[in-house]
C-alpha positions in Angstrom: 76.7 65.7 -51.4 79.1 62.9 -52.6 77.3 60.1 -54.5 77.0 56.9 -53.0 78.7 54.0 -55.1 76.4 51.4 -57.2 75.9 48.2 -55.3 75.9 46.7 -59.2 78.3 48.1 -61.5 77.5 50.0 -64.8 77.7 48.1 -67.8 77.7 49.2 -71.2 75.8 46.7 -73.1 75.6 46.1 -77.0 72.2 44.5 -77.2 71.3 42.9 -81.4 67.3 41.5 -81.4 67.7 38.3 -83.7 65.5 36.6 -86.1 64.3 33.1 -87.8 66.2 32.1 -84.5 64.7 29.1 -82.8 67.9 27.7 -80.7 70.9 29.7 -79.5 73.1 28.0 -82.4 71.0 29.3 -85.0 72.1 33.0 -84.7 76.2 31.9 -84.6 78.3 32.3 -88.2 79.3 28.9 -89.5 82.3 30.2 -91.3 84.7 30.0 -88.4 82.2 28.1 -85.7 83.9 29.7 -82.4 84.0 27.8 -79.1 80.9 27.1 -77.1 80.1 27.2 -73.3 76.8 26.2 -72.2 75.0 28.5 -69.3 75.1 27.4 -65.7 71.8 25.8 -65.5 70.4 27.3 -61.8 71.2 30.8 -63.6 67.8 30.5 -65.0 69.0 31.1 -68.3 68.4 30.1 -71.8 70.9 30.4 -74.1 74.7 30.1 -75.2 78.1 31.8 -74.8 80.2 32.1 -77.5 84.0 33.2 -78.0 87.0 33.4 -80.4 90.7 34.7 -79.2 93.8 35.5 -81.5 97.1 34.6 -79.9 99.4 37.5 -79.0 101.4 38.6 -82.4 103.0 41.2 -83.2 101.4 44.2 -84.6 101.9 44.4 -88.5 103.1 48.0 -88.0 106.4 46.8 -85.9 108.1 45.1 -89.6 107.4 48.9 -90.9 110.1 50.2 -88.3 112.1 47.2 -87.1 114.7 47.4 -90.2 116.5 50.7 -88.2 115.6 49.5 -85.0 119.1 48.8 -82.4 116.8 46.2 -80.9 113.8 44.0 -81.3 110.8 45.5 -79.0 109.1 43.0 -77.1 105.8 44.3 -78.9 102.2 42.0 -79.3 98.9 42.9 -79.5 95.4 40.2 -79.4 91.9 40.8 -80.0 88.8 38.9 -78.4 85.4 38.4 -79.7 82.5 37.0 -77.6 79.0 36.9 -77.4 76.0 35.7 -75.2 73.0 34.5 -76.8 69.8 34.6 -74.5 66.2 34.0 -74.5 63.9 35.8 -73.4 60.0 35.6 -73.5 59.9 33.8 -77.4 62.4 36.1 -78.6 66.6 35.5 -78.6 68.8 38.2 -78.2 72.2 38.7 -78.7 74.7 40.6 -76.2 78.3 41.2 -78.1 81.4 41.8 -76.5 84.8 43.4 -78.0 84.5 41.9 -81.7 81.7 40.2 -81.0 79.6 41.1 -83.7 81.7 39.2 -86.2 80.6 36.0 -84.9 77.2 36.6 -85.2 75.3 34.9 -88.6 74.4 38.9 -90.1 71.0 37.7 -91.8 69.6 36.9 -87.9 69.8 40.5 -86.9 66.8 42.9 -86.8 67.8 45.9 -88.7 66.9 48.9 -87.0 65.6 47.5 -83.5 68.4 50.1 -81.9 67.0 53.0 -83.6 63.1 52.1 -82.8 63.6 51.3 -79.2 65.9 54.7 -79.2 63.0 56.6 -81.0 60.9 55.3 -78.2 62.4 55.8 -75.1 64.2 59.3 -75.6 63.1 62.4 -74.9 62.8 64.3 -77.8 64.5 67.0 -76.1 67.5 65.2 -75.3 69.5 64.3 -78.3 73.1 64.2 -78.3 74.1 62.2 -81.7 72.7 61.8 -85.0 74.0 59.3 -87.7 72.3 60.1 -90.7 72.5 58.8 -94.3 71.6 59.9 -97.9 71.3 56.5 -100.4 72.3 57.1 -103.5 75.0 55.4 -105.4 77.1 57.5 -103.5 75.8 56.3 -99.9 77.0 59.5 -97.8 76.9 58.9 -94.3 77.0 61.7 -91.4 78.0 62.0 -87.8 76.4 64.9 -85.9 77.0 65.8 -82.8 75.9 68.3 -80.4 78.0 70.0 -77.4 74.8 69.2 -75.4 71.4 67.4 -75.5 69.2 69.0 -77.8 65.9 69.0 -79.6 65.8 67.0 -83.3 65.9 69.7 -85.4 69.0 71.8 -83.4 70.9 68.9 -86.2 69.7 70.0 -89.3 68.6 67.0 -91.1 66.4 67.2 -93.8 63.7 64.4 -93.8 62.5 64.1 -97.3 66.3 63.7 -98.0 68.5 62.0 -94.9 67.6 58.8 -93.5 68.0 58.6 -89.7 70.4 55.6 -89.2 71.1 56.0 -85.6 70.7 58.4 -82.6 72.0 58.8 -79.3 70.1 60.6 -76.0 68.8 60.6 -73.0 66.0 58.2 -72.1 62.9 60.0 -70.2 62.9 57.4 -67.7 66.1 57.5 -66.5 65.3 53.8 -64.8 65.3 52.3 -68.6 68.9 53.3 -69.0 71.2 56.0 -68.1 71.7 56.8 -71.9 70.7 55.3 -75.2 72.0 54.5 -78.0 70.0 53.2 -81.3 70.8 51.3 -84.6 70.6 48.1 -85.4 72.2 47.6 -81.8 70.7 48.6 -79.1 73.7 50.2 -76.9 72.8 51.2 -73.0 74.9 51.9 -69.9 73.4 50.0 -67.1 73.9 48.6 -63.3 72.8 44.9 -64.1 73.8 41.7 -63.1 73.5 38.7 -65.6 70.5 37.3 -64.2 68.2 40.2 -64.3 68.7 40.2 -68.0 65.6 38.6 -69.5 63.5 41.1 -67.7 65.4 43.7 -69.0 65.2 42.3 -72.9 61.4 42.2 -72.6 61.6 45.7 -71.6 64.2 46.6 -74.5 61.3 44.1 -77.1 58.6 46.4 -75.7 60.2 49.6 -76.4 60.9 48.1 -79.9 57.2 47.1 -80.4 56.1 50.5 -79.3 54.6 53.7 -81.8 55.6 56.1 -79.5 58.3 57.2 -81.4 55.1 59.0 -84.3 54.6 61.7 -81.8 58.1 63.7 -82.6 59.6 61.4 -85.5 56.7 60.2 -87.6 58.9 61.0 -90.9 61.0 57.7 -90.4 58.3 55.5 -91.8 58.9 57.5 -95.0 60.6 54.0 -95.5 58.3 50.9 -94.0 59.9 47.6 -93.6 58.7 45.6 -96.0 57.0 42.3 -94.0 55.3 40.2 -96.4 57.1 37.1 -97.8 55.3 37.4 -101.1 56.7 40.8 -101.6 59.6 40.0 -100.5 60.3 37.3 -103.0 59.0 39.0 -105.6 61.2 42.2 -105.1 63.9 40.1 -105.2 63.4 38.0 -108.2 63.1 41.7 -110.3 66.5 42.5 -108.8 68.0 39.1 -110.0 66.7 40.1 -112.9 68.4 43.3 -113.1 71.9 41.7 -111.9 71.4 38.8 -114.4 70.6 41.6 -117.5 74.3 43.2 -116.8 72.2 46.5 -115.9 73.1 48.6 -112.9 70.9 51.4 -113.4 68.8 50.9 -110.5 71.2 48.7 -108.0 74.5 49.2 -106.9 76.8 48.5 -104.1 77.4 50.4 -100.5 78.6 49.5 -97.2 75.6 48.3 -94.7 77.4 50.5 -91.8 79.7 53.5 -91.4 83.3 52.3 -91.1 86.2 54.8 -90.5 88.0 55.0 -93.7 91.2 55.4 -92.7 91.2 52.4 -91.1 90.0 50.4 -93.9 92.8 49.2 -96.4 91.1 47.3 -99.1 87.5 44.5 -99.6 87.0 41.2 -100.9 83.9 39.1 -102.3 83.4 36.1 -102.9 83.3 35.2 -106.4 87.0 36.8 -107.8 89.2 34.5 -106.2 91.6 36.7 -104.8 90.7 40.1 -106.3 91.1 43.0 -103.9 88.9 46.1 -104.4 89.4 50.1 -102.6 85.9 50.3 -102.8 82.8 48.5 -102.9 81.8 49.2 -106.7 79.3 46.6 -108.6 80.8 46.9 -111.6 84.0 46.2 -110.8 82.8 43.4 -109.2 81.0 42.0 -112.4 84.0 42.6 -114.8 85.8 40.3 -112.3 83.6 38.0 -112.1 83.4 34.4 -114.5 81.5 34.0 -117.5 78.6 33.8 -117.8 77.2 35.3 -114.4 74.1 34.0 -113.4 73.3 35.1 -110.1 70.8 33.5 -107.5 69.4 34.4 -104.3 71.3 31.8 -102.1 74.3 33.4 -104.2 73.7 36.9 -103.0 72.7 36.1 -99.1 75.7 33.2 -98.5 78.8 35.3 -100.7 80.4 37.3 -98.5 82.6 40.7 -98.1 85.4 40.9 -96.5 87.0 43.9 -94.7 90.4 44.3 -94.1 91.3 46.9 -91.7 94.7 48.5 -91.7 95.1 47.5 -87.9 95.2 43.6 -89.3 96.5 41.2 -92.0 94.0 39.1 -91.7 90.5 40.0 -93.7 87.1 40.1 -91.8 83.8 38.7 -92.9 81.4 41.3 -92.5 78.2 41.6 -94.8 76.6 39.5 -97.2 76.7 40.5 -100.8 73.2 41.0 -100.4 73.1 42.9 -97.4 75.8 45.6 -99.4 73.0 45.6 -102.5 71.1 49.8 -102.1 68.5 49.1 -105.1 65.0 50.3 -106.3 62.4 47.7 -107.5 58.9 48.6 -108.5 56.3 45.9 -107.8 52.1 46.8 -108.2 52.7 50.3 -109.0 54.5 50.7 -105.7 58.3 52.0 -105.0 60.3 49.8 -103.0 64.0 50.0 -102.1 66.7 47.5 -100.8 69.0 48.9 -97.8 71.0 46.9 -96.0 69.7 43.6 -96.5 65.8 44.9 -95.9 63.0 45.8 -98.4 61.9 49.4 -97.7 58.4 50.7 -99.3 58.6 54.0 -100.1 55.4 55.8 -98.8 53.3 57.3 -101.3 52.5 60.7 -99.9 56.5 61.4 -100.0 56.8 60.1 -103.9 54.0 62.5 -104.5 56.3 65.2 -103.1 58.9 64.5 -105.1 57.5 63.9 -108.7 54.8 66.7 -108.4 58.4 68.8 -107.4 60.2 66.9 -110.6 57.2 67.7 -112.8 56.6 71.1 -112.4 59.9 71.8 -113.8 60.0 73.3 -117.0 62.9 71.7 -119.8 65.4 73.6 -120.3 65.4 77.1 -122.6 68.5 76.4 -125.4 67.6 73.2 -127.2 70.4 70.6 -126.8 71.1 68.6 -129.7 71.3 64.8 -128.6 74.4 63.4 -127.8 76.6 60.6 -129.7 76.5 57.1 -128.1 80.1 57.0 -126.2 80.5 60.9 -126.6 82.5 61.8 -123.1 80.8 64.7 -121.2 83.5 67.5 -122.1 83.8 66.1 -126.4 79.4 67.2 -125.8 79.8 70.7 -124.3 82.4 71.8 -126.8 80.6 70.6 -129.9 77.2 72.1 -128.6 78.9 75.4 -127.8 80.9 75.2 -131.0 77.3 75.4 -133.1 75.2 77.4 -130.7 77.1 81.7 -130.5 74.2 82.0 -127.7 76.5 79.4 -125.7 80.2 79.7 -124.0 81.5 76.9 -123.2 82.6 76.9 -119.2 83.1 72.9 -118.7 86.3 72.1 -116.3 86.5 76.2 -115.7 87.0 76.0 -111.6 87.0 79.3 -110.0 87.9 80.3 -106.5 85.5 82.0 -104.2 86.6 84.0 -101.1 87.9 81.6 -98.6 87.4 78.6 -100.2 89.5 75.6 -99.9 88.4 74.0 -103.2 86.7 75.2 -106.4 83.4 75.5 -108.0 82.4 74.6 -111.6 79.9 77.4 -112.3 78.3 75.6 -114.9 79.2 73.6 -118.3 77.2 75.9 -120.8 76.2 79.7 -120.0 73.6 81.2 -122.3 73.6 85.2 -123.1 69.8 84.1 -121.6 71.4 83.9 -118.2 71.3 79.9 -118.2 73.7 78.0 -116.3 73.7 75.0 -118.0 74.6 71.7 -115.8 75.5 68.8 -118.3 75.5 65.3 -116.7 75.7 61.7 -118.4 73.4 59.1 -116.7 75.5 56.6 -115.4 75.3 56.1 -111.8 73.1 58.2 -109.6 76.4 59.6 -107.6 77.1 61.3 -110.8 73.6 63.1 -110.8 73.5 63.9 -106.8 77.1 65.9 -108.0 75.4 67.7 -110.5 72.2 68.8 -108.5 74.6 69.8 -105.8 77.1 71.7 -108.3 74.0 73.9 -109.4 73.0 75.3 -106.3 76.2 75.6 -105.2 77.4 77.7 -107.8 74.0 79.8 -108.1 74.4 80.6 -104.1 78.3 81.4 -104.5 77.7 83.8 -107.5 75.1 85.6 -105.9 76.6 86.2 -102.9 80.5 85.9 -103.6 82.4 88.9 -105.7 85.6 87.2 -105.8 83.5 84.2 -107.4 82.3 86.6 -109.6 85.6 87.6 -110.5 87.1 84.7 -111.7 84.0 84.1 -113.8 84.1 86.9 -115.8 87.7 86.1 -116.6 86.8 82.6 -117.7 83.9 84.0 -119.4 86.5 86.3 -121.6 88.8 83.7 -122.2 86.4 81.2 -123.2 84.2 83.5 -125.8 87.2 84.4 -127.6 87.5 85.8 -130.6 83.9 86.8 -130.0 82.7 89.6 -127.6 82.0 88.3 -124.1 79.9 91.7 -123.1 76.2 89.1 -123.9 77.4 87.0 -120.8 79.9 89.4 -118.6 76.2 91.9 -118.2 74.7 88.9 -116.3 77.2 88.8 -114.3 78.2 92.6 -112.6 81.4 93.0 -111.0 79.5 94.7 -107.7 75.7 95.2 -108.3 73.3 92.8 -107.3 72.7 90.0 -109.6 69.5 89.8 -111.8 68.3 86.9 -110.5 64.8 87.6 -112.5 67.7 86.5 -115.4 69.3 83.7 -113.9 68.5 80.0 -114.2 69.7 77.2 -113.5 69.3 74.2 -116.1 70.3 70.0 -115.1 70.6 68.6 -118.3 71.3 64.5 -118.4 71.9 62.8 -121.2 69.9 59.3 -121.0 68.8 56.7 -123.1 65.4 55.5 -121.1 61.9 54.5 -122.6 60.3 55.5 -119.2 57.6 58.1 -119.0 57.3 61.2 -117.1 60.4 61.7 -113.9 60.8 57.8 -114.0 63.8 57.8 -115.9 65.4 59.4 -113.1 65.8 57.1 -109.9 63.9 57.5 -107.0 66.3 58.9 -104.6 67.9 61.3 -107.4 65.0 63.1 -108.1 64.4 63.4 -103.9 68.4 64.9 -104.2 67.2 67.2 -106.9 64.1 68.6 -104.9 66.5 69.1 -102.7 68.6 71.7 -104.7 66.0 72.6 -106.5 63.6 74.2 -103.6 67.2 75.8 -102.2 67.1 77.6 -106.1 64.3 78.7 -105.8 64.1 80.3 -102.7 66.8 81.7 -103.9 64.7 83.6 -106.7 66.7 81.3 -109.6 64.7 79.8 -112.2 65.0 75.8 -112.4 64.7 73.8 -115.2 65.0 70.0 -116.2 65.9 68.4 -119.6 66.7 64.9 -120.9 68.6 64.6 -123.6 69.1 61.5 -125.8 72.3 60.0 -127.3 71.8 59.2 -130.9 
């Protein structure tokens, strides 16, 4: 039977809950103040309506191809940003249209009201889409999607290790909306007319306020927003701190949102006049930056970075500097972490998991000698394998295995012990989530790839020369099964750090390394951990 058509349209609806708002103004960027139309006043409405246009120009691509063109083609393009701030109970909400989101001040939004009321409403059952990323100084962000509604785990996200950023699914009342989508925004297809719309944001504020979501998702409060002032303040004066001391190990920078790369052509921030960076790094930033830096709070939340998009000349203010900060702060013996513009507390019971993981691992069997202060990576491996005949020195060896689009390091060092030696300098933790990632990697290839095998033992013999490669080609059989009762698999970092126990490691590197480390050792492959120090 045919369906009968809506009497109200559908509307897909991009829904921000806004904050330390008290009139409509408050939540609208004062950059570029865009024009302002008051609400009809028998709508019943509170609120504002905001809008910016470009003018028709032509696309930037047309100068590319108009040099060999016969003709000039009649060619412009225009963009349109609006949006429609409204009140609702003693909350204000803001509605964004086309680029709408670019006019709103970014400190007023509540992060992850999208993703709560989502967590809420949908049925656990029902999950289309899952945006999911891992903070480290290498922020990675993932897409996953499914070719029908599924159940949470169908998506293969690790909890102790991925944070949920934002999920798409079906609601179980199919009278909320007809599909919902959760991050910061709040993104629903609806049949609503403009005046039913405060009803319908109390709804959306309830399903925010709601715990419903600890019945299938519990593990998201790993990370608890952070909600006293106090706190707040003091977190942030230990990371001005850090900023002011020139010291990075703990902070660094990352976009607040997935963006498509290749639309993305290059970033500003305010500070380096007109300095244009590929990436978001902080120490680039810094070295750009005039002497002496001394940064502030009101420095961090009002500089701003800018986003130019291939698709535009012009460059976009998107984030605060502060808002692109991912850093870790302890305050009282508790773990905290900044992520997009919010203080995060860590919970305890998952720290425990990972340090009673980081401390049960044993340091590494060949004693390292430390390393010399400025001594690259590769100048270490070959002076350590130089003195040591137990060691053969693998670093920048990368091997094929069957299939495989790109290489694998198998290790650095290789011991006639069966150690695959993984050598790391501390400076950034993207550098350590590579190396916990290379070991298991390259244990699970070698165990279960013979081509891999292959080119090892080759790079085995040509490395040991002139000496006699059979100590390290018998752990490593051309068909039998590997010894994996032989095999382990050492992380060695050189770092200079005072701190006891795992601390010297960040927070989320040593979550990466349970990671890889419990894969090991289901895998039957000893693990080990060792810190070495540069002299």
């Amino acid at each position: 039977m045919p369906r009968l058509r809506a009497a109200v349209p559908s509307r897909r609806l991009t829904v921000f809950l806004l904050r330390d708002v008290l009139i409509a103004d408050d939540a609208i960027t004062t950059d570029q103040p865009p024009v302002k139309i008051g609400l009809e006043p028998g709508s019943g409405l509170e609120g504002a309506f905001y809008y910016k246009s470009r003018p028709a120009t032509a696309p930037n691509w047309l100068s590319f191809v108009r040099p060999i063109l016969s003709s000039d083609p009649n060619v412009t393009s225009s963009s349109s940003s609006a949006v429609l701030v409204l009140k609702a109970g003693a909350e204000f909400f803001a509605l964004t249209f086309g680029f709408g989101r670019s006019l709103l001040d970014q400190t007023k939004i509540e992060r992850q009201f999208g993703l709560k009321v989502a967590l809420n409403r949908v049925n656990p059952d029902q999950i289309r889409s899952i945006d999911a990323k891992t903070f480290e100084d290498m922020v990675v962000s993932k897409n996953i999607q499914t070719s029908r509604s599924t159940d949470f785990p169908s998506f293969g996200v690790d909890v102790t290790r991925d944070i949920v950023r934002a999920v798409v699914g079906e609601p179980s009342d199919k009278n909320f909306a007809k599909r919902v989508s959760g991050s910061d925004a709040l993104v629903v297809n609806l049949n609503i007319l403009p005046k039913d719309l405060p009803a319908k944001l109390l709804e959306f504020l309830a399903a925010y306020e709601d715990t419903a979501y600890k019945a299938n998702f519990d593990w998201i409060d790993h990370l608890s927003i952070v909600l006293d002032k106090d706190v707040q303040e003091a977190l942030d004066v230990e990371l001005i701190k850090e900023l002011n001391s020139g010291s990075f190990g703990s902070t660094h920078l990352a976009m607040p949102e997935p963006l498509d790369w290749q639309d993305i052509d290059s970033f500003k921030i305010t500070g380096t006049r007109a300095a244009e960076y590929d990436e978001l790094d902080l120490e680039e930033y810094f070295k750009g930056l005039p002497r002496p830096v001394l940064f502030t709070m009101d420095a961090l939340k009002t500089r701003k970075v800018s986003v130019k998009f291939g698709r535009n000349s012009d460059y976009e203010s998107r984030w605060s500097l502060y808002d692109c900060l991912v850093s870790e702060q302890s305050h009282k013996g508790e773990l905290f972490v900044l992520i997009e513009g919010r203080w995060f507390a860590v919970s305890k019971s998952l720290i425990k998991q990972v340090d009673d993981f980081a401390k049960q691992l044993t340091p590494a069997v060949t004693t390292l000698p430390p390393a010399v202060a400025g001594e690259h990576e590769d100048v270490y491996n070959a002076r350590v394998a130089d003195a040591d005949p137990q060691l053969v020195n693998l670093d920048k060896k990368i091997l094929r295995a069957a299939g495989a689009s790109s290489g694998i390091e198998a290790a650095d060092l290789m011991s006639t012990s069966g150690e695959f030696i993984h050598v790391k300098r501390k400076s950034r933790s993207s550098t350590l989530s590579h190396l916990f990632a290379q070991g298991s990697v390259s244990a699970t290839t070698l165990v279960g790839d013979l081509t891999f095998r292959a080119n090892l033992r080759k790079a085995i013999e040509d490395a040991a020369k002139p000496r006699d490669p059979a100590p390290w080609l018998d752990l490593v059989p051309s068909t039998a099964a590997i010894d994996r009762g032989r095999m382990s698999v050492s992380y060695v970092v050189i770092a200079d750090s005072a701190k006891a126990g795992v601390e010297w490691l960040p927070f989320f590197s040593r979550l990466n390394l349970m990671q890889h480390g419990k894969q090991l050792l289901n895998l039957g492959v000893h693990v080990s951990l060792e810190r070495v120090n540069a002299s």
